[in-house]
Each structure stands twice: as C-alpha cells, then as structure tokens.
Residue frames as qw, qx, qy, qz and C-alpha x, y, z in Angstrom:
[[0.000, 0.886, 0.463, 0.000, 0.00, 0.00, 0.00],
 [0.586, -0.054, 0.149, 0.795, 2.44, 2.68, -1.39],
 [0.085, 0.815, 0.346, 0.456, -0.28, 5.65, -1.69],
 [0.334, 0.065, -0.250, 0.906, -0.05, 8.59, -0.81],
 [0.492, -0.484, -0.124, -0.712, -3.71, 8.93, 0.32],
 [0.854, -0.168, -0.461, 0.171, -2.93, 6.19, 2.70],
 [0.544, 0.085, -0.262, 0.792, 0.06, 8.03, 3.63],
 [0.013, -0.392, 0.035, -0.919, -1.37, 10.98, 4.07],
 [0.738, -0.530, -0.309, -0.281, -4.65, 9.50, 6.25],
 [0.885, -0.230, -0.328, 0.236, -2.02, 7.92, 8.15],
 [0.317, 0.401, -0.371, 0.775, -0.41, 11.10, 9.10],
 [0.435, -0.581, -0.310, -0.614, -3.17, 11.73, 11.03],
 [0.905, -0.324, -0.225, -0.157, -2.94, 9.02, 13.61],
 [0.736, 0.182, -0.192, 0.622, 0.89, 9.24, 13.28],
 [0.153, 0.461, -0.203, 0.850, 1.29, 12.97, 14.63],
 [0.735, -0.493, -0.157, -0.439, -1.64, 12.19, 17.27],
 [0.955, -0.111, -0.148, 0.233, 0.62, 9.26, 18.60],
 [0.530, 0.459, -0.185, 0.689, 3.33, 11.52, 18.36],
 [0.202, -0.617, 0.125, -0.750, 2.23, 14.22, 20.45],
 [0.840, -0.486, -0.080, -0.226, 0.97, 11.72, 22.98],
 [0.911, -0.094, -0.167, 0.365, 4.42, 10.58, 23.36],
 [0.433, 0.451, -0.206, 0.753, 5.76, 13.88, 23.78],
 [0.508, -0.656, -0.230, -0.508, 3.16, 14.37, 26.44],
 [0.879, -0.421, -0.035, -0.221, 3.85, 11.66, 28.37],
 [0.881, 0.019, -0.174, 0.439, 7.66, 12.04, 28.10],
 [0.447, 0.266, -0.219, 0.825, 8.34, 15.00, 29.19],
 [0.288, -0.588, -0.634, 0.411, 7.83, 17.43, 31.75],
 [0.067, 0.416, -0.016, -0.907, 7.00, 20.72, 30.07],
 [0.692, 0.605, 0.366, -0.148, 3.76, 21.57, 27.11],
 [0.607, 0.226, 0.517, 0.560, 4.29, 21.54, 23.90],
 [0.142, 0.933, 0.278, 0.181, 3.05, 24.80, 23.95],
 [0.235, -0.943, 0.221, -0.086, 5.93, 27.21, 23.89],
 [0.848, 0.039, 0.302, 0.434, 8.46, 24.12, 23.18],
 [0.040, -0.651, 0.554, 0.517, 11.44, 24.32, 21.28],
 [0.893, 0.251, 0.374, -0.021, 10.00, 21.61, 18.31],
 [0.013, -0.374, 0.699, 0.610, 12.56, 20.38, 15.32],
 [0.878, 0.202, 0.421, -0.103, 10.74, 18.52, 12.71],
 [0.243, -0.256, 0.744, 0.567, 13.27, 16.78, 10.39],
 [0.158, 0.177, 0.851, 0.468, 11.55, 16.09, 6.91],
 [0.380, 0.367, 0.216, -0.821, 8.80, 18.00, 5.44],
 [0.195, -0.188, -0.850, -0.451, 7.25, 14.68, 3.53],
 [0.387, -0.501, -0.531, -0.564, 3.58, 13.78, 4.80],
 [0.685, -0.525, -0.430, 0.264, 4.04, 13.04, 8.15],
 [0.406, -0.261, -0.191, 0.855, 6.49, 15.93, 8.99],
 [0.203, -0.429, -0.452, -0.755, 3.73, 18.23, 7.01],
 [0.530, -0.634, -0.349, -0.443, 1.01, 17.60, 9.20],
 [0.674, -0.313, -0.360, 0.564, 3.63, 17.86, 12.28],
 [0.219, 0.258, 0.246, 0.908, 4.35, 21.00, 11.53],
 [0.156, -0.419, -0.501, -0.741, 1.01, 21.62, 11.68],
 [0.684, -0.628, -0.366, -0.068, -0.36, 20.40, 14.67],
 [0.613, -0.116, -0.237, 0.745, 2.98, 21.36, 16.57],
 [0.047, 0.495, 0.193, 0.846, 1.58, 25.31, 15.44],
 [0.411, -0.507, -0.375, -0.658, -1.47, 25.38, 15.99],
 [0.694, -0.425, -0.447, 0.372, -0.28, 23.59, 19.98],
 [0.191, -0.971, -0.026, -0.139, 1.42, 26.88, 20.35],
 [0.800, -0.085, 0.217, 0.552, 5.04, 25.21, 19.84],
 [0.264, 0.822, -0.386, -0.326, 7.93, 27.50, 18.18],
 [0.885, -0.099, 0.445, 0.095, 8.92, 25.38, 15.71],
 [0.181, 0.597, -0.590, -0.513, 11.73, 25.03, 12.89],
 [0.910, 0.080, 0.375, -0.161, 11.81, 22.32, 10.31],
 [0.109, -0.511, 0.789, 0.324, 14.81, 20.95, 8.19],
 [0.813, 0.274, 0.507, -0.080, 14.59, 19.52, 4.94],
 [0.609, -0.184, 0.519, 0.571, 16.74, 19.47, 2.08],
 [0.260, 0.525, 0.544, 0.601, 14.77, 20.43, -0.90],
 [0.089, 0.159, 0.264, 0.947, 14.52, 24.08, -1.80],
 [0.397, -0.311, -0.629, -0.592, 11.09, 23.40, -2.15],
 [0.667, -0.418, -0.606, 0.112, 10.48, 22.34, 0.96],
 [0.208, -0.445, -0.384, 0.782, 12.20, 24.73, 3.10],
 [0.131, -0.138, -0.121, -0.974, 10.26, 27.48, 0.78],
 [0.540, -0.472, -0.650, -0.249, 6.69, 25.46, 1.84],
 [0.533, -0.386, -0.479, 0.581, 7.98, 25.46, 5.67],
 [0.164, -0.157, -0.064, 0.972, 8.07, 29.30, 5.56],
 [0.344, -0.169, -0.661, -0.646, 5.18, 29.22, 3.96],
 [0.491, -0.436, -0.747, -0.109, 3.87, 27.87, 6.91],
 [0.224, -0.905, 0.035, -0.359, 4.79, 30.49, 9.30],
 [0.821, -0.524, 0.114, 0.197, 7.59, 28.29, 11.12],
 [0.193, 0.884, -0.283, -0.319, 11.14, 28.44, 10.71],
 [0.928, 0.356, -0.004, -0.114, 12.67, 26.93, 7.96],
 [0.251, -0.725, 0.602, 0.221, 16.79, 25.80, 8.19],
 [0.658, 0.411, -0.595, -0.210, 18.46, 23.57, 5.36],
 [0.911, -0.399, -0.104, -0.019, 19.32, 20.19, 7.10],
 [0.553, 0.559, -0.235, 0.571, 22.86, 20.98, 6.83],
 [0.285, -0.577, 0.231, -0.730, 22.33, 23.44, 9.43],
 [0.684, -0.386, -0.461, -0.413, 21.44, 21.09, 12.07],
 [0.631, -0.080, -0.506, 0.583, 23.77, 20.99, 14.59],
 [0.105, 0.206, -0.109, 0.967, 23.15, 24.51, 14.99],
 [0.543, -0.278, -0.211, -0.763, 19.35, 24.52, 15.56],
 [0.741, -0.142, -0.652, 0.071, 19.58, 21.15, 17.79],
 [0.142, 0.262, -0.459, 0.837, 21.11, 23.56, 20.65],
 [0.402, -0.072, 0.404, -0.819, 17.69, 24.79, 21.96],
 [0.588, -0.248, -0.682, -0.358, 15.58, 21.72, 20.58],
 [0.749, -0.149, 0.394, -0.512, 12.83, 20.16, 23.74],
 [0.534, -0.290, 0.792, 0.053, 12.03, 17.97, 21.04],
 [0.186, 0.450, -0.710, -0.509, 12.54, 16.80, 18.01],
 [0.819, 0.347, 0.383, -0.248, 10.56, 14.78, 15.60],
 [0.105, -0.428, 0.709, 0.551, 12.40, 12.80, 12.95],
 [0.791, 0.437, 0.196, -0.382, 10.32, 11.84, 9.82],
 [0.510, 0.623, -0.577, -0.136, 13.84, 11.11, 7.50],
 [0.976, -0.113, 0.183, -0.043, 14.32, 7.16, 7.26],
 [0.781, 0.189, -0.239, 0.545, 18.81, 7.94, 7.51],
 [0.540, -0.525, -0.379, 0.538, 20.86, 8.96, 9.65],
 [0.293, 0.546, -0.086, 0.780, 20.84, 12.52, 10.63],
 [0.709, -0.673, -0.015, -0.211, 20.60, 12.43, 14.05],
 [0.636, 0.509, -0.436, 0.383, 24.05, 11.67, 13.94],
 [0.581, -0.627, -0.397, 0.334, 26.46, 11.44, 17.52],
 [0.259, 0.261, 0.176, 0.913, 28.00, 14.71, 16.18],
 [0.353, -0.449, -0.501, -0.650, 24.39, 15.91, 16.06],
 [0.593, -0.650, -0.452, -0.144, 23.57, 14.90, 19.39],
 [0.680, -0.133, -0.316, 0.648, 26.40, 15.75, 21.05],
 [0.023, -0.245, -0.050, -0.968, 25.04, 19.43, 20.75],
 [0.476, -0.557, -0.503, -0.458, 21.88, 18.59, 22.59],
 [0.434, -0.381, 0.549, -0.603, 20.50, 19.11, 25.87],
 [0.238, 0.119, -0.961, 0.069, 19.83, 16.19, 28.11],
 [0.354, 0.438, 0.568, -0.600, 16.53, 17.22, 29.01],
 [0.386, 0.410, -0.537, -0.628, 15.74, 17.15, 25.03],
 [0.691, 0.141, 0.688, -0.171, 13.37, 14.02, 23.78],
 [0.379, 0.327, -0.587, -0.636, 13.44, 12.65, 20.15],
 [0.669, 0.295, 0.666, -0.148, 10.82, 10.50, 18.80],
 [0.032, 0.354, -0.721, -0.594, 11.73, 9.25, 15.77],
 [0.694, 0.481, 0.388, -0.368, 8.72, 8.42, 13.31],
 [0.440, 0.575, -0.620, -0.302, 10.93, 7.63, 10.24],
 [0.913, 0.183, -0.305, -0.201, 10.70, 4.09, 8.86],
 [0.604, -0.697, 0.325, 0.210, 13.32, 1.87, 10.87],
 [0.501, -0.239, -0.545, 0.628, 16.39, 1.94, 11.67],
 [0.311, -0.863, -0.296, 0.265, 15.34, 5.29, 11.78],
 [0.533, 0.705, -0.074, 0.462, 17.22, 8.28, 11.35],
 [0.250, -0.812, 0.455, -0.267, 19.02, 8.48, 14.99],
 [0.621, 0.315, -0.657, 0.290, 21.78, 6.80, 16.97],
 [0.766, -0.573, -0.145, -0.253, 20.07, 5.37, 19.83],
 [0.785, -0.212, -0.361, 0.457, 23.10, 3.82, 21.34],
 [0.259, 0.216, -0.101, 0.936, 24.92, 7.60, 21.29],
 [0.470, -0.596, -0.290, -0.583, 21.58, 9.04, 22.30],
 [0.838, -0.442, -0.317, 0.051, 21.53, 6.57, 25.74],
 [0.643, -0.057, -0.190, 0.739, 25.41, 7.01, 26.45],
 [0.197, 0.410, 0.123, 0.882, 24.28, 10.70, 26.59],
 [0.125, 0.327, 0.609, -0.712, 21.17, 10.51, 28.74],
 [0.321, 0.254, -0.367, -0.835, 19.21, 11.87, 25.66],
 [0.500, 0.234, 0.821, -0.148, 15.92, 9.65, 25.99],
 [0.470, 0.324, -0.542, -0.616, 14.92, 8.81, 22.17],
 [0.658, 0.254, 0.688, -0.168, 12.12, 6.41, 21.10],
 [0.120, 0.010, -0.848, -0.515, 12.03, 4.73, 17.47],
 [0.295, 0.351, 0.535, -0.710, 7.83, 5.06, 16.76],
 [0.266, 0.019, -0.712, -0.650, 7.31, 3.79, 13.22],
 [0.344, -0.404, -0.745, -0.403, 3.40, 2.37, 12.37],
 [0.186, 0.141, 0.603, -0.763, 2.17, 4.43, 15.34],
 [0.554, 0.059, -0.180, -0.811, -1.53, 4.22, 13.44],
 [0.788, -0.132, -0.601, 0.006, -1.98, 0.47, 14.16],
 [0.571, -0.164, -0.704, 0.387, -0.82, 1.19, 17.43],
 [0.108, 0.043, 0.241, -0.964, -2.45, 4.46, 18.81],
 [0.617, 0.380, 0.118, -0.679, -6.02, 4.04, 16.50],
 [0.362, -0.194, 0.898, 0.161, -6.25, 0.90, 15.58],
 [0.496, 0.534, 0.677, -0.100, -9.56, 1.44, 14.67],
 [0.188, 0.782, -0.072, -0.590, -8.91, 4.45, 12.62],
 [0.035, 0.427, -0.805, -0.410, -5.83, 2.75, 10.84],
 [0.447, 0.227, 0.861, 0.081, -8.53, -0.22, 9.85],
 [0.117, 0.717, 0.227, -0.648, -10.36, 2.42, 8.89],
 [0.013, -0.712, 0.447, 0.542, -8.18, 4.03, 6.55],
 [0.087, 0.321, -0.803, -0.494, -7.50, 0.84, 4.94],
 [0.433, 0.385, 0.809, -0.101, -10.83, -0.26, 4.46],
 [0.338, 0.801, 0.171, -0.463, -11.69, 2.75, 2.76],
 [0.290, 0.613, -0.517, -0.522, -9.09, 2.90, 0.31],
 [0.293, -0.092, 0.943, 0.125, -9.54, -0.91, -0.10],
 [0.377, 0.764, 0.520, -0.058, -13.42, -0.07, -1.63],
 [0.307, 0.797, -0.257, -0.452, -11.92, 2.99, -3.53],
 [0.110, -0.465, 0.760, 0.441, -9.65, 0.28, -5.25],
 [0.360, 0.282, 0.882, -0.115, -12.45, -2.04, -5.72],
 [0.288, 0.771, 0.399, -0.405, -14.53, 0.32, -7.21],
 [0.467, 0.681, -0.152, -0.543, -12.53, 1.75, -9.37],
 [0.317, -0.050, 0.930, 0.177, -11.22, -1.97, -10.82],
 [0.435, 0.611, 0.587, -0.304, -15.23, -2.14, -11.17],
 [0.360, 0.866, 0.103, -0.330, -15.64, 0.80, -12.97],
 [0.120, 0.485, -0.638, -0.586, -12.28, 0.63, -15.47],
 [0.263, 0.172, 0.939, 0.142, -13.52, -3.13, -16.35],
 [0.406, 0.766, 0.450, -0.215, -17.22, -1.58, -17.36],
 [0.191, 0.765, -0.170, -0.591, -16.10, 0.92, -19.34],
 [0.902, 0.227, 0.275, 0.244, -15.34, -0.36, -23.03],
 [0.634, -0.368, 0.480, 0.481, -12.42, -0.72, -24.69]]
C-alpha cells in the first residue's frame, strides 16, 4: 500500500501518537516548546502543523529548496538540514520523519539532556540510539504508530481505500475498450 492517500490518512494518527508521546515524556507543554521537525514529507507536514497550531515554536529541516520554501510558507522556521547541529542547541524535542541517519552522535552531542526525540521515520530510523543513551538523551524509534495508537482508525483508513480500489477496478472493467 504505497499511496499517498494512505500516507497521508495515516499522518493523522501518526502525529496524534506523536504528540501523545511527547506528552507523556516530558515534563513541560508543547506549547511554547522548542520543536525540530526533520523532513517535510507527509508526516512531517502535518507535524508542523499540529505542533503550530499547539502553540510550539517550531523550525523544520529539509533538504529540498522546495520544501524549506513550503515550511516558511507555513509560518515556522525553515533551516536547510545541513544546518542542524546549529538549531539542535535549543531543541525540547525533536521529531524525525527522515528514514537515515541525521541524528548523527556529532548531532547529538550538541543537545540538551533534558531534550526528547521520537523518531517516526521508517526503521532503523534516522538516529543513533546507542549515542543518544550514552548521553542521557531519551529517544524512542515510533514507526506504524496508526496500528498502534487508533487501531480502529488505521482499519479504517484501509478499508476505505480498499473499496476505492475495488470500485474503481469495477468501474475501469465496465467501461469499453
């Protein structure tokens, strides 16, 4: 199921799940945070978003042009990933959506130890849990959070788009040729 309406449903549940885990791992809101969000695909999109609208200050890093010119676009602030060491300084916490490493122990080695990263990128992920630990720097790996937050949602999701596929199968097969 490689869509990107899938994907995109599934951000839903995913940034929900997210937030709950930043809830319940730390000891300040999210309102007024320092937030990073690596990757500005679907899931770091609708981070972004919700992170805003929470009353977070947030930056996001992403490579493409495009992307940091969206991110600004959103009202947050945009930094090339490049830049990350720098912007890691005042992170709370950090959301990684990029499935390689850039969480790097470089990278972390600039954090605070009161700093949380939940990493929502496909595994391994895009941090270095061991370097993370040896630091104090609690970091959770949090792929398919939508099966595991909203189970029912995430059936949901893929019931619907299962009948959208059905349907339209249906409907090319009527149509003549």
């Amino acid at each position: 199921m490689n869509r990107d309406d899938v994907a995109i449903y599934n951000s839903i549940p995913t940034v929900e799940g997210a937030l709950m885990m930043a809830i319940q791992n730390t000891e300040i809101t999210i309102h007024n945070s320092n937030c990073v969000v690596l990757g500005l695909g679907r899931v770091g999109m609708s981070m972004v978003r919700a992170l805003s609208s929470l009353g977070a200050k947030v930056s996001a890093g992403a490579r493409a042009s495009a992307d940091l010119a969206r991110i600004y676009e959103m009202g947050v602030n945009p930094f090339p990933i490049q830049e990350l060491g720098r912007i890691i300084v005042d992170a709370d916490i950090i959301f990684n959506t990029i499935p390689a490493p850039v969480l790097t122990a470089n990278i972390l080695a600039n954090m605070k130890h009161k700093a949380l990263i939940i990493d929502l990128a496909s595994k391994p992920g895009g941090t270095d849990f061991r370097y993370a630990e040896k630091r104090g720097i609690k970091a959770i790996l949090a792929p398919s959070l939508p099966g595991i937050v909203a189970p029912k949602t995430a059936g949901q999701i893929m019931a619907n788009t299962l009948s959208r596929l059905v349907f339209e199968q249906t409907e090319s097969r009527r149509k003549p040729k």
